[in-house]
C-alpha positions, -999 to +999 in steps of 0.1 A: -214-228+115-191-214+144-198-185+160-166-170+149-179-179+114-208-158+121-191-130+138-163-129+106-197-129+083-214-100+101-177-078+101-177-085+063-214-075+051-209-048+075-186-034+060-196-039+026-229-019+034-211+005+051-185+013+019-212+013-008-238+041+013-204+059+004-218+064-031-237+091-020-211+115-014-195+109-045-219+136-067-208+121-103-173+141-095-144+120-104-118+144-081-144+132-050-146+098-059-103+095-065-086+118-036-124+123-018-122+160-028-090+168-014-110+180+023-106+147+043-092+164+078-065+150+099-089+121+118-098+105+085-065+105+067-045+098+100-066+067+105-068+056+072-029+059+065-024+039+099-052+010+087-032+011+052+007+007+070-015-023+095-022-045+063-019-080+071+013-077+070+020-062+098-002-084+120-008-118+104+025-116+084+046-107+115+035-132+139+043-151+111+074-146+100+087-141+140+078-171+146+096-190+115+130-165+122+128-143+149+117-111+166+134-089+141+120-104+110+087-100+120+088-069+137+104-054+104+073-055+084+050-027+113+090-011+119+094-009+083+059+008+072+062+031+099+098+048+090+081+049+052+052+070+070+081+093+089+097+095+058+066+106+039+054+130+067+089+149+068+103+152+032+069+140+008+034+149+020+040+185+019+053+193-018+031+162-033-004+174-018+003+208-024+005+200-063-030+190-065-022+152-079-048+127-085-020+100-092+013+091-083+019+089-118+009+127-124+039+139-110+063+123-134+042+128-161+046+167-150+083+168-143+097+144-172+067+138-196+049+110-209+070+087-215+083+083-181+045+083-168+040+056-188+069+035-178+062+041-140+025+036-145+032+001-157+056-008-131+032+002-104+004-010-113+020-043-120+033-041-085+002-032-066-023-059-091+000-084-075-003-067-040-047-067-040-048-108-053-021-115-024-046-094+002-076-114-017-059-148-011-045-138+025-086-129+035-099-158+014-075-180+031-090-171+069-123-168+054-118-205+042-103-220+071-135-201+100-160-214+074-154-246+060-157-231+024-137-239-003-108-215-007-120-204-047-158-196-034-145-173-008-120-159-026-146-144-056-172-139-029-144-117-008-132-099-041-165-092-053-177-078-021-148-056-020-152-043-057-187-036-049-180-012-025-146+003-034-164+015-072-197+026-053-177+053-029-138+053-040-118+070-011-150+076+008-155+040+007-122+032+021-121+056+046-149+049+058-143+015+063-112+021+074-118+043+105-146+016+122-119-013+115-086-002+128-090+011+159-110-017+173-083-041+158-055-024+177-072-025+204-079-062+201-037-069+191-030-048+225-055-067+246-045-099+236-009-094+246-017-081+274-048-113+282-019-139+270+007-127+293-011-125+328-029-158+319-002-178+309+028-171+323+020-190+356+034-169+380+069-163+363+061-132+347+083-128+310+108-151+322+077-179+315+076-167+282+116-162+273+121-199+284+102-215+256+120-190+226+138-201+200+179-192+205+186-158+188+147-153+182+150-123+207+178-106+208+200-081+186+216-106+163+187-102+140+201-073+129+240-075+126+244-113+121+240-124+084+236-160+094+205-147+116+187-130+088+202-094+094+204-086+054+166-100+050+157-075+078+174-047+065+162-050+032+131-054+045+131-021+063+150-007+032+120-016+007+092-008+035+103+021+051+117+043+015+103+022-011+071+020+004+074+061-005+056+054-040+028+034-029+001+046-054-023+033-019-002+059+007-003+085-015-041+084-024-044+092+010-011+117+014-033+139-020-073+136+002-059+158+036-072+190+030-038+210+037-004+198+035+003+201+070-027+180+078-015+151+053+021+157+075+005+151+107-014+122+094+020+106+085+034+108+119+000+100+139+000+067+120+039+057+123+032+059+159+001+041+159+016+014+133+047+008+163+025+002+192-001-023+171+028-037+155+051-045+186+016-060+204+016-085+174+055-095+170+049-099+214+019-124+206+041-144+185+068-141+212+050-155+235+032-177+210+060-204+214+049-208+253+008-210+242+008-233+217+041-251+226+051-281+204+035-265+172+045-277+140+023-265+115+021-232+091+036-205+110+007-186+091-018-208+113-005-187+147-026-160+145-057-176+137-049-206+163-042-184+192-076-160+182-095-194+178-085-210+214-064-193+238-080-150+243-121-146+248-146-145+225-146-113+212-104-106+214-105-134+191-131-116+168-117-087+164-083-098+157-094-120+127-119-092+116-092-067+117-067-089+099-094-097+075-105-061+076-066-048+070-064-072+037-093-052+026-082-025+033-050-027+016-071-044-015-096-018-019-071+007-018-051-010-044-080-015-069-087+020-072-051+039-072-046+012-101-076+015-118-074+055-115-038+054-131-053+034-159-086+053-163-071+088-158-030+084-168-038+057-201-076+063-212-082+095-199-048+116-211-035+096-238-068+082-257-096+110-246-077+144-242-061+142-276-097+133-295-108+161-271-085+185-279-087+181-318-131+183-319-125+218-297-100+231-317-126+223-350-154+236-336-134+272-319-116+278-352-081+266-338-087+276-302-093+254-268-121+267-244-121+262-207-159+262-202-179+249-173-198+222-192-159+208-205-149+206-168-180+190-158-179+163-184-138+158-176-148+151-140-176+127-149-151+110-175-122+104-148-154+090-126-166+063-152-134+057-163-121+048-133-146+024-122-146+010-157-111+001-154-115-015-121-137-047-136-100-056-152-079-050-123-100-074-098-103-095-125-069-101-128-064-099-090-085-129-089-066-146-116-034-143-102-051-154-064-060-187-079-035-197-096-008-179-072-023-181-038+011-172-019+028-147-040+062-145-019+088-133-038+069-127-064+051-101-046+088-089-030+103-085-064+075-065-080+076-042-053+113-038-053+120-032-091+093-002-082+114+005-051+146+001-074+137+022-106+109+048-092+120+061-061+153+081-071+134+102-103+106+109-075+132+122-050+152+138-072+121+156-092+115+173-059+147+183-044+173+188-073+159+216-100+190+199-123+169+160-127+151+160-160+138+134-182+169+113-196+182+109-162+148+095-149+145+073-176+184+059-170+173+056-136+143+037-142+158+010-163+190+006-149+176+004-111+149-023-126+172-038-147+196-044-123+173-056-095+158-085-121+199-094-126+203-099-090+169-116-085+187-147-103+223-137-095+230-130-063+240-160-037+213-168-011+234-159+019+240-127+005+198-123+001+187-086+007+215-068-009+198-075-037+170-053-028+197-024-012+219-018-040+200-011-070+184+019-059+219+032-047+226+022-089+198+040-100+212+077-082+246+072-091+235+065-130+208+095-126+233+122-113+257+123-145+230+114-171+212+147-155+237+169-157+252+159-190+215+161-209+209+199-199+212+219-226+190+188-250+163+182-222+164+214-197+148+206-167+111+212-156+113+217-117+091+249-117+058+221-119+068+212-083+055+244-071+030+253-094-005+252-088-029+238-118-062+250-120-093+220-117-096+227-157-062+217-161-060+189-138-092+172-146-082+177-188-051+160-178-027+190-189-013+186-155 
């Protein structure tokens, strides 16, 4: 075995130990083990929020992609993430984390009811199952390649590590594996730019470099010329940097800071943080084409090739462990805001409460008590059930991993039905007292709807509009159905500043 094999090994169980001594801080409390108590301060949830937006993605993705079309199309996917966390920091973070919510879900469930909880539940959490077996592939892949294992062995070994850990601590566990990855993985994308350019460029400084790129790789036709890519960039931005918005993974993290402003300042810490590591990636895969000139293979291969051969040792370490690291990041993340939604917004408030509710009301003569034992037991129920329903989302991860390795546009579609459907009702639900159930739920399915039409519909030079115009749909059929359902479903925008009580939250009335 190599010694980066060795190196990647040590960076995994590492981790893994570190994650599950997480389970100590978890005190059989459900709220600690979902949104880690809602009393992380601004250094955890600023550097977990930027180690979630530097998925592999942003790093392996975007050397990537720049290589196989340009600057712009790789730089889109750091660019992208970061507007989402601007966005989030100046119209989301506040009003969300100030509602107490342990899901993303919660909040519809809140302002339009149960029925459109469900229906965004679903959507999500089909979303993001595809999201954590395209991370498990993505670090089985690497894994696979460093140690001459087959690609199934490393992917179950890789997803059952990162189970392990992610049910021993929940948010703990991520965060604190997230804070000892990203930082040293920055500064490993930065410091191999910076290696790459004063050894290679043999005296000519960037002009070395520019020589060797592609025609309209590097300059502004990216973005205004269609037969460049411009609409795949845009869209790419579009989904990222607003649809990103309801990621059940950002906005675990958005509901731990202890005060909105903190979870505010966290957002904007990590869209800075997310441009700097992002532009030293799309500049490795610039100059990339000089480096490894003549290469023919997997633009996926870039990365990995350059940390393999051309930057030291331990550059080269770090950048694999931190794209490794990033996939598990954004994995771990995934299996527990899905498995939370289907432990706490399925089992918890639609099987439990209502078996909960009718025992109390037996045994108090018609009446519902609030004791300290019931919200105990609720907060140990939301705990099990959680991790319970997180042996079926890996599972499934794994599932889909094997017998999908490259999700693609699988992965893009999922995401941008969410993006198409979810994001209005969300917006709306905030800002505008007048949005109420029926036009969420016209929203919802005509955005979705619409988005699956245009997967199969629309030309291929004309890809990416069909992720831009259905959520544009979705407000324009949301507006009218609003306002003309007001007197038969009156609006409920008072829950955006109302303030539940534990008992309420953890007994899922709010």
């Amino acid at each position: 075995m190599t010694s980066m094999g060795i190196g990647i090994i040590i960076y995994v169980v590492f981790f893994v130990i570190l994650g599950s001594v997480m389970i100590t801080l978890i005190r059989r409390s459900g709220q600690r083990y979902v949104v880690a108590g809602r009393a992380l301060p601004f250094i955890l949830v600023s550097a977990t929020l930027l180690a979630q937006s530097m998925d592999a993605n942003a790093s392996l993705g975007n050397v990537a992609s720049l290589h196989d079309g340009g600057f712009w199309l790789g730089f889109s996917y750091p660019l992208g993430l970061a507007i989402c966390l601007v966005v989030v920091g100046l119209w989301y973070a506040k009003p969300l984390n100030r509602m107490k919510l342990l899901t993303l879900p919660d909040f519809y469930y809140r302002r339009y009811g149960s029925l459109v909880e469900i229906l965004v539940a679903l959507l999500m959490m089909f979303s993001f199952v595809i999201l954590v077996a395209g991370n498990f592939a993505g670090g089985s892949w690497i894994l696979s390649s460093i140690l001459g294992i087959s690609y199934t062995k490393c992917l179950v070994m890789l997803a059952c590590f990162i189970f392990i850990y992610t049910i021993a601590g929940g948010l703990f566990s991520v965060v604190a594996t997230d804070i000892v990855q990203i930082y040293p993985a920055i500064f490993a994308f930065i410091g191999a730019a910076i290696y790459i350019f004063f050894k290679y460029n043999d005296g000519g400084g960037w002009s070395t470099f520019a020589a060797n790129i592609p025609p309209g790789y590097f300059d502004f036709s990216g973005l205004y010329s269609i037969d460049n890519g411009a609409l795949i960039v845009w869209a790419n931005l579009a989904a990222l940097g607003i649809g990103d918005v309801i990621a059940l993974d950002f906005m675990e993290r958005v509901f731990s800071a202890k005060a909105p402003s903190t979870a505010r300042r966290a957002c904007f810490w990590a869209a800075g943080g997310t441009v700097v590591a992002g532009l030293a990636c799309s500049f490795v895969g610039l100059m990339s084409f000089t480096v490894l000139k003549g290469f023919g293979g997997d633009p996926k291969d870039v990365m990995p090739l350059i940390a393999l051969t051309k930057v030291p040792f331990m550059l080269g370490l770090f950048m694999m462990g931190g794209v490794i690291a990033a996939g598990m990041s954004t994995a771990d993340g995934g299996i527990l805001g899905v498995s939370t939604v289907l432990g706490r917004n399925f089992l918890l408030r639609h099987v439990y409460r209502p078996l909960w509710e009718k025992r109390a009301k037996k045994a108090n003569g018609g009446g519902v008590e609030w004791t300290e034992q019931v919200k105990k037991v609720a907060d140990w129920r939301l705990l099990i059930a959680s991790r319970i329903m997180a042996i079926p989302v890996v599972a499934a991860a794994i599932y889909m991993a094997i017998v999908k390795p490259e999700p693609g546009m699988l992965l893009v579609l999922a995401f941008d039905v969410v993006f198409a459907g979810c994001l209005v009702p969300l917006t709306l639900g905030i800002y505008w007292k007048k949005a109420n159930m029926p036009g969420a739920l016209a929203a919802i399915f005509v955005g979705s709807i619409l988005r699956l039409i245009l997967y199969f519909t629309i030309p291929e030079h004309l890809a990416g509009l069909d992720t831009l115009i259905p959520p544009v749909v979705s407000l324009l059929v949301m507006v009218p159905v609003s306002l003309m359902t007001q007197k038969s479903h009156p609006p409920r925008h008072e829950v955006v500043n109302w303030v539940p009580t534990d008992e309420e939250i953890l007994t899922g009335v709010a």
